[in-house]
N, C-alpha and C positions, 0 to 999 in steps of 0.2 A: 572102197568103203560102201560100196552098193549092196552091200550082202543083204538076204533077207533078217536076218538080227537085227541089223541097224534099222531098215524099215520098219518092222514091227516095236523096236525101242521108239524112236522118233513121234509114231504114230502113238501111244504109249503117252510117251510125255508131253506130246502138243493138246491130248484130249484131259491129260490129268490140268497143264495148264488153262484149257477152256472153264473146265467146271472150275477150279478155283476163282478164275476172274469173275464168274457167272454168282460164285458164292459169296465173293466179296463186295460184287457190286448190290448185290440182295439186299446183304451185311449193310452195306454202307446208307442206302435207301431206308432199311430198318431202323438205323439209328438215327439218322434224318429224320423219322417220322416222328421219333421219340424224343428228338429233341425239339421239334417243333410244337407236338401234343403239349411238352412242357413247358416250354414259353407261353403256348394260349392259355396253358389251366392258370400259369402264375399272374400273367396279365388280367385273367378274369377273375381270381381269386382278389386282385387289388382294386379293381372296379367296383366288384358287389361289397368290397369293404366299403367305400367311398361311399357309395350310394345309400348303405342303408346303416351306417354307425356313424355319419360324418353329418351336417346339419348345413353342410356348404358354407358357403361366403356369398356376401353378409348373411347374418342370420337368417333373418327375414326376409331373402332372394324373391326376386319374383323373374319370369321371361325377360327382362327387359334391362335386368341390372345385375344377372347372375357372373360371379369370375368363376365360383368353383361350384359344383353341383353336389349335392351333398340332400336325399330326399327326407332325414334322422329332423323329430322333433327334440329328441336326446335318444343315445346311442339304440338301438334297434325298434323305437318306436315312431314310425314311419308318420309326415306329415301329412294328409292328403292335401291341401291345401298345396303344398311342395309338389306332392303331385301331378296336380293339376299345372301349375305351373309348368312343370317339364313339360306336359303331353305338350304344350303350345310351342315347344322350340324349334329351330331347323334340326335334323340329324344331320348336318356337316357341322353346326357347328357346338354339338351336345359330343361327337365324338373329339372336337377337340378338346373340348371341356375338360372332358374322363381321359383324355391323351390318346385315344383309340385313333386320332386323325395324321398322323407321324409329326406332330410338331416338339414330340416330350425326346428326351434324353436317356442313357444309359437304356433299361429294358424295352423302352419304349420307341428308340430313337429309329425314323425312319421305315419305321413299318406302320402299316395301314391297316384299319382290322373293322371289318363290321361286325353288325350285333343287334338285339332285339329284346327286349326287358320287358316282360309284363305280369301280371300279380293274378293269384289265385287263391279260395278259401280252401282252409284245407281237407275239402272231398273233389279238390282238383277243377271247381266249378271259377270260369274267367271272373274275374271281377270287374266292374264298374265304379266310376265316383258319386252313382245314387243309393237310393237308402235300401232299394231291394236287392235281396241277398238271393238264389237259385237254392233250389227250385221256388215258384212264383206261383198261385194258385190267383187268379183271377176275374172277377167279378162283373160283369154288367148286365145293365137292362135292359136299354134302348138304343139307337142309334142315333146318340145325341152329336150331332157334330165330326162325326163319323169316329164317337168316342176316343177322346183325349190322349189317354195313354196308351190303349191298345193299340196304336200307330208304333209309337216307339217301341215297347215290347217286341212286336212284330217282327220287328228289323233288330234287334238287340241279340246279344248269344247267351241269354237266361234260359235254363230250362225251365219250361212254364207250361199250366193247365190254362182253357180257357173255357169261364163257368158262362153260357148265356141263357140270360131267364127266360127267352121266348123261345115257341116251336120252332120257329121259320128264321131264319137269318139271312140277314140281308145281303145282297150279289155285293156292296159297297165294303162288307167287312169278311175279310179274309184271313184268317187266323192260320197261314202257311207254316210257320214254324214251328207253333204249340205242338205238346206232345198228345196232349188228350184233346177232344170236343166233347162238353158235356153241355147238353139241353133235354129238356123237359118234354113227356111224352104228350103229342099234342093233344090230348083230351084232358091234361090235367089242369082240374078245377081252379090251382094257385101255382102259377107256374114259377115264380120269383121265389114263393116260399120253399118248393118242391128243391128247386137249384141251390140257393141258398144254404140250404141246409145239408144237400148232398157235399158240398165243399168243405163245411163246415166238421162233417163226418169224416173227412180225407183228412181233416188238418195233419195228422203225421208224416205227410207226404211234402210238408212244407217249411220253408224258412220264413216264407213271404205270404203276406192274404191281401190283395187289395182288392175293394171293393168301392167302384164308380158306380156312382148315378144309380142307388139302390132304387130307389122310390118306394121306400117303406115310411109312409106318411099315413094319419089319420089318427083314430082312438089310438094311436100309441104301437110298437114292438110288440106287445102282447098280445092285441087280436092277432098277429101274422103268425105266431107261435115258433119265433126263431131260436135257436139252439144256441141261446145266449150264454149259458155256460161252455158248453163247447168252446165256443170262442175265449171266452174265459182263458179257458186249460190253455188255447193256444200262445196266449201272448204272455200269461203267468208261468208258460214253460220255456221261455226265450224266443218265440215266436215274434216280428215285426206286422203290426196292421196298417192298413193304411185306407182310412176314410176318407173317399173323396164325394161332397154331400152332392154336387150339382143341383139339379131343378128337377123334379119339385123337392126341398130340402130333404135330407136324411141322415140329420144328423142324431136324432133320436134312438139309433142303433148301438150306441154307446152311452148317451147322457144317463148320469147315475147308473150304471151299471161297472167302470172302470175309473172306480176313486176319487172324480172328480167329477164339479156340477157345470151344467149346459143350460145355459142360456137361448130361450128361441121367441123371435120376432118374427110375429106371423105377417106384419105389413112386408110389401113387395120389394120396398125398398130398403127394408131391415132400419138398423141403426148408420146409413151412409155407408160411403168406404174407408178401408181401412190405410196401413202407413208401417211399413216396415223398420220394426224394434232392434230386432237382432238378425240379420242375414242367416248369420252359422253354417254353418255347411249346407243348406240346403236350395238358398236362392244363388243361383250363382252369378258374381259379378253386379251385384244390388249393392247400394249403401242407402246407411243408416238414416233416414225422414225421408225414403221412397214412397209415394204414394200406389196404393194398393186401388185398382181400380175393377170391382167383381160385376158382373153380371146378376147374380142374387147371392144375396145376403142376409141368412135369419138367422143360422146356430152360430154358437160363440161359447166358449170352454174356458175357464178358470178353475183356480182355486178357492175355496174356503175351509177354516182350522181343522184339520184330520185330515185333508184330500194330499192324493199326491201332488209336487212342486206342476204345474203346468208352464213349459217355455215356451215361452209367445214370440212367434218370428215377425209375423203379420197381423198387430189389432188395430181391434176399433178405435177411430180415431177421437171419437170422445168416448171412450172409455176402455182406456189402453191396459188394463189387469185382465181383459178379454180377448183371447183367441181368434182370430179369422184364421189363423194359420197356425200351428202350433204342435205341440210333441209331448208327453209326459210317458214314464215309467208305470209301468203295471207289473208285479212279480217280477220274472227276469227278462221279461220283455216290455217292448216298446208302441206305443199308440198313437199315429199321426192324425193329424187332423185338417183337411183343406176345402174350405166355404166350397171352394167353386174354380177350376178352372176358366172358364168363361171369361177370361180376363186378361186386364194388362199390368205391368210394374214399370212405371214410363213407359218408353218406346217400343220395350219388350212385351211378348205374351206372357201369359203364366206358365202356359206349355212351357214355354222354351227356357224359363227361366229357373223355375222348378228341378230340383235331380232326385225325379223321382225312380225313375230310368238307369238314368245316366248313362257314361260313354267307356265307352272298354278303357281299361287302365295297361293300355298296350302301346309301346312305343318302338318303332325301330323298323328292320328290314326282317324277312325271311329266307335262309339259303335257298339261291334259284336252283341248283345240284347239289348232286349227294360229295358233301368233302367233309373237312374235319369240324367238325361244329365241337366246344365246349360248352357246356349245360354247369350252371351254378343255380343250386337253389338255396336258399335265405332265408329262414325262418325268421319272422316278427312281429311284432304289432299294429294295428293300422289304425291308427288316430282318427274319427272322423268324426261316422255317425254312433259310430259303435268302436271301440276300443277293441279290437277282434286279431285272435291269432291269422295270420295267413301266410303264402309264401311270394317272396319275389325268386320269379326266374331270369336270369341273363344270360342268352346265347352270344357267344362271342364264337369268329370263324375270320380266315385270311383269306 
């Protein structure tokens, strides 16, 4: 039987059986992968339902009382408040929640699956649970307390300008993140107005304007010859502003120029403190006859007949139709309003209580290596400050 025939058959048929087993085993791996890929899409496919057409159990869920997660104020308009609430959870036991932790049955039964959800506007910019939208065009004077917000900005993932009205900047403020540094050429005669108004000329570069601690005080906005219309155009074009007056007041930068009249008390100590009306989305974790405790307090914003509605979060405690804190409508954007950082709301700062910032709207883990991740994106609405398209993403992986 030893002939060379049989050796070269033999030889023949043991390498046609190699590649077959080699082809099958590929085969078999390939449809492995395939059928795995489809289990994750469908499992993720039922999560991003849950999450964002579901309103959970009980309605009104909070961290502390939630059986089923569900972030829907009604079907694909997202609660932030819901929100918020998630970001506070464990992730062991949010994935039980959504069944991602193997405690569910049939599709779900006995497999374990991470994942990571977080929310974006739709030019792909992260979002936050504060009122500032990316890009961020920002304003300051001085180094008041090594200004307020430009801390959190800082450390925030907003794309953002930072506008500073003096030549020299201080070693204490460090604007690492911004994408631009814009200041005034040290010989210019108005360096606040010079800045100012260069910002004010970029507005198409923005979603967001805030402006701290202007120090535009005296005869008034108009000897400083600011590009008050400009500004105008930007918040009547969907633009969000955000005036924050500090010391020495400036809140004059707005008064009767955006629909509504301003109140200003030139005494030190204004009209007292103020007392929180309505929380709303922007003081977080405040209730309703909080006392408002400012540092200075002179402007105050209302309405009267023709003006737009003014929402009052934080007034005057005798004379509560006014503003210390507060929001109205301009065209198709919007105009905040805040006395003064420099303060507290009981036990808390203003800082800290304030979302003017806010915190990434990001929950979950990120894959340590490259393996099968599925990607679900969501189109919806976001309930909050702003009623705004945006998308939820949810990476789920084994």
């Amino acid at each position: 039987m030893l002939t060379i025939d049989f050796v070269l058959s033999l030889a023949i048929f043991v390498s046609i059986m190699l590649t077959l087993v080699g082809i099958w085993s590929t085969v078999g791996t390939q449809v492995r992968d395939v059928e795995s890929r489809r289990e994750l899409q469908m499992i993720s496919l039922a999560v991003s339902d849950m999450l964002v057409r579901s309103p959970g159990s009980p309605n009104n869920w909070n961290s502390t009382n939630v059986s089923s997660i569900g972030l829907a104020k009604i079907e694909r308009i997202l609660d932030l408040a819901k929100i918020r609430e998630f970001l506070k959870m464990d992730y062991y036991d949010v994935k039980d929640k959504v069944r991602l932790g193997g405690l569910g049955t049939g599709l779900y039964e006995s497999k374990t699956f991470d994942f990571q959800v977080y929310f974006a506007d739709m030019n792909g910019n992260n979002l936050t649970d504060g009122l500032a939208r990316s890009p961020v065009a920002y304003f300051a004077w001085r180094n008041v307390q090594g200004i307020n917000v430009f801390k959190k900005l800082n450390s925030s993932n907003h794309v953002w300008d930072f506008y500073w009205s003096n030549s020299l900047l201080p070693s204490s403020l460090n604007p690492s993140t911004s994408r631009f540094i814009y200041q005034p050429d040290a010989l210019s005669s108005n360096p606040k107005l010079e800045t100012l108004n260069l910002m004010i000329a970029n507005q198409s570069s923005y979603r967001t304007i805030i402006i701290e601690n202007p120090f535009i005080i005296g005869g008034g906005w108009n000897n400083f010859e600011i590009n008050i219309s400009g500004l105008q155009e930007f918040v009547s074009r969907g633009g969000i502003l955000v005036v924050i007056s500090q010391d020495p007041p400036s809140g004059n930068i707005i008064d009767e120029n955006f629909s509504v009249h301003g109140n200003f008390n030139g005494a030190a100590g204004g009209w007292g403190d103020g007392i929180v009306v309505d929380p709303w989305y922007l003081m977080n974790e405040t209730q309703v006859g909080a006392i408002t405790v400012f540092s200075k307090k002179r402007w105050y914003f209302y309405s009267q007949p023709g003006d737009a509605e003014v929402k009052v979060i934080a007034s005057v405690q005798s004379h509560p139709e006014q503003g210390m804190i507060c929001y109205w409508n301009y065209g198709y954007g919007r105009i905040y309003y805040i006395e003064d950082l420099n303060g507290n709301v009981g036990s808390s700062s203003l800082t800290d209580v304030l979302a003017i910032i806010g915190r990434p709207l990001r929950f979950g883990l990120s894959p340590a290596l490259p393996q099968q991740v599925i990607t679900i994106r969501r189109t919806a609405l976001l309930e909050g400050f702003d009623r705004e398209p945006i998308s939820m993403i949810l990476r789920v992986w084994k």
